[in-house]
C-alpha positions, 0 to 999 in steps of 0.5 A: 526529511526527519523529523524530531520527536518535538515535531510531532505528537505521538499517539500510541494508543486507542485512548490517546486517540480517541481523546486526541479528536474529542471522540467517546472513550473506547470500550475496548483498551486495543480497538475503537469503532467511531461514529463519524457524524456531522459536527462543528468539531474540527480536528486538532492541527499539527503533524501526528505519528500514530502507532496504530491501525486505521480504517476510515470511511469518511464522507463529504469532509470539506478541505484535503488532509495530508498522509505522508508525502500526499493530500487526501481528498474526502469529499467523494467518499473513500475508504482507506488503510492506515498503517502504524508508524506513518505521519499524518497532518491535520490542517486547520481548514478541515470542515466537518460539519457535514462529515459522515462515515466510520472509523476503525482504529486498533493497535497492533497489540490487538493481533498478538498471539493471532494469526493474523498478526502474521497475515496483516503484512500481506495486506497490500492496502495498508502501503498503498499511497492514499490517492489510491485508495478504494472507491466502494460501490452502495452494495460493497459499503452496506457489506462493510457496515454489516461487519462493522456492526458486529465488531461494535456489537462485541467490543461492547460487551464485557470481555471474556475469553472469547473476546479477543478471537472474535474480535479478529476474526471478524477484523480479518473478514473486513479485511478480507472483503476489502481485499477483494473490493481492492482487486475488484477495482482494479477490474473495473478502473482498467482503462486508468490502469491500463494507462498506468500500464502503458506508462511503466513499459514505456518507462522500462524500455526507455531505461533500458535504451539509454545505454552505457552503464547504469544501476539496476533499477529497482521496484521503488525507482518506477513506482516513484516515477509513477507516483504510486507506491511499490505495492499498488504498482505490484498489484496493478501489473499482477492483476493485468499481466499475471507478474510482479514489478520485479518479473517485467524489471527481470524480463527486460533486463534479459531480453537487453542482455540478449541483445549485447551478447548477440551484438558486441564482444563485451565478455559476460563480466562486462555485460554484467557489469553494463546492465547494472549488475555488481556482481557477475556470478548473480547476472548469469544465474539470473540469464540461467533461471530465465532462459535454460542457458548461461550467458555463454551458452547462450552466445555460443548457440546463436552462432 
């Protein structure tokens, strides 16, 4: 569904954000370290797209927010990411009176002319859909503290030629550390991802079963099937089986172009074109890549 800009309110900038929820004036024009503690203040209602970073440790806030197309739930206590450009609702049944945690908001401006401005994308969290997010252990929380509390330390004081490298680097261990709590739960939650396993393989041969022509399928189309997003599922699968989505897509498709080669007349063309694929010439350099033999070398050696 689109949305115009009257639908919305826009906040694209730290002040505007701060301001927006009633929090303290930032110190610092690009990033703001807020202090979630409990009140009676709830957070404006209505849909917001907010062109910033945020990470957010929030506690036992009563009643679910929405993020994208999902209802986050806070009472457990959870850390999440979230990019700029993402619709975000607040509704008016939000409790925070007994709400704790932090908050870290920064614009993307902060990271310009520093290297992490380049290295933020590969950070798959901040894609991840928001009922994946990252449960912390008492010891993983009491290390993101510490570096908060060095990030509030020195956007709290004047800023000088130092301020902006400093400030990312230290931005860049927290998140650093959140990639690894992010991997080291998908060690300890494996029975659930194992299942999450199970259930793309089994969605993979059941598509590839169906016979006759059909797409290619894509990362997007299992991942929604999953409801998960492309990059949680991609590090799921990375982190059990050593692949990529788009390796296990990729080995399947071969493993079923064995199989009509080996088990009807269909020419390479024709089998290109049943798997899916638009352009043939793209079928059999993928075959060559996988197997050291083209579709047609292929077929000629099992006989």
């Amino acid at each position: 569904m689109k949305h115009s800009a009257k639908d919305f309110l826009l906040l694209d900038s730290v002040s505007a954000f701060t301001e927006h929820f009633g929090f303290p004036k930032p110190t610092h024009p690009l990033l703001a370290v807020i202090d979630l503690k409990p009140t009676t203040h709830r957070p404006p209602p209505g849909l917001m797209l907010r062109q910033l970073y945020i990470i957010s440790l929030k506690k036992n806030l009563k009643g679910k927010l929405r993020y994208g197309q999902q209802a986050y739930d806070y009472r457990e206590g959870v850390l999440a990411f979230y990019a700029p450009g993402q619709l975000c609702t607040a509704p008016a049944d939000v409790d925070t009176s007994e709400l704790e945690g932090w908050m870290l908001v920064f614009h993307p401006d902060l990271l310009h002319r520093h290297p992490l401005g380049k290295k933020i994308g590969s950070y798959n969290f901040f894609s991840y859909q928001v009922h994946e997010a990252l449960h912390l252990s008492a010891r993983e929380e009491a290390v993101l503290d510490g570096l908060l509390h060095g990030l509030r330390a020195e956007v709290a004081q004047p800023i000088d030629g130092f301020s902006h490298e400093v400030i990312c680097s230290q931005l860049e261990v927290l998140l650093n550390y959140s990639n690894r709590f992010y991997h080291r739960q998908f060690l300890t939650r494996r029975p659930a991802a194992h299942d999450l396993l199970s259930r793309f393989e089994e969605l993979l041969a059941a598509y590839f079963a169906q016979g006759g022509e059909q797409p290619l399928p894509t990362v997007q189309y299992f991942a929604d099937a999953l409801h998960v997003s492309p990059a949680y599922l991609g590090d799921m699968l990375r982190s059990l089986t050593g692949q990529t989505t788009q390796q296990h897509i990729h080995n399947q498709l071969i493993e079923r172009a064995k199989q009509l080669l080996l088990s009807t007349s269909l020419s390479v063309s024709e089998t290109a074109f049943r798997l899916g694929f638009e352009y043939p010439p793209y079928f059999s350099r993928l075959f060559k890549s996988k197997t050291g033999l083209t579709p047609a070398a292929f077929r000629f050696s099992a006989q």
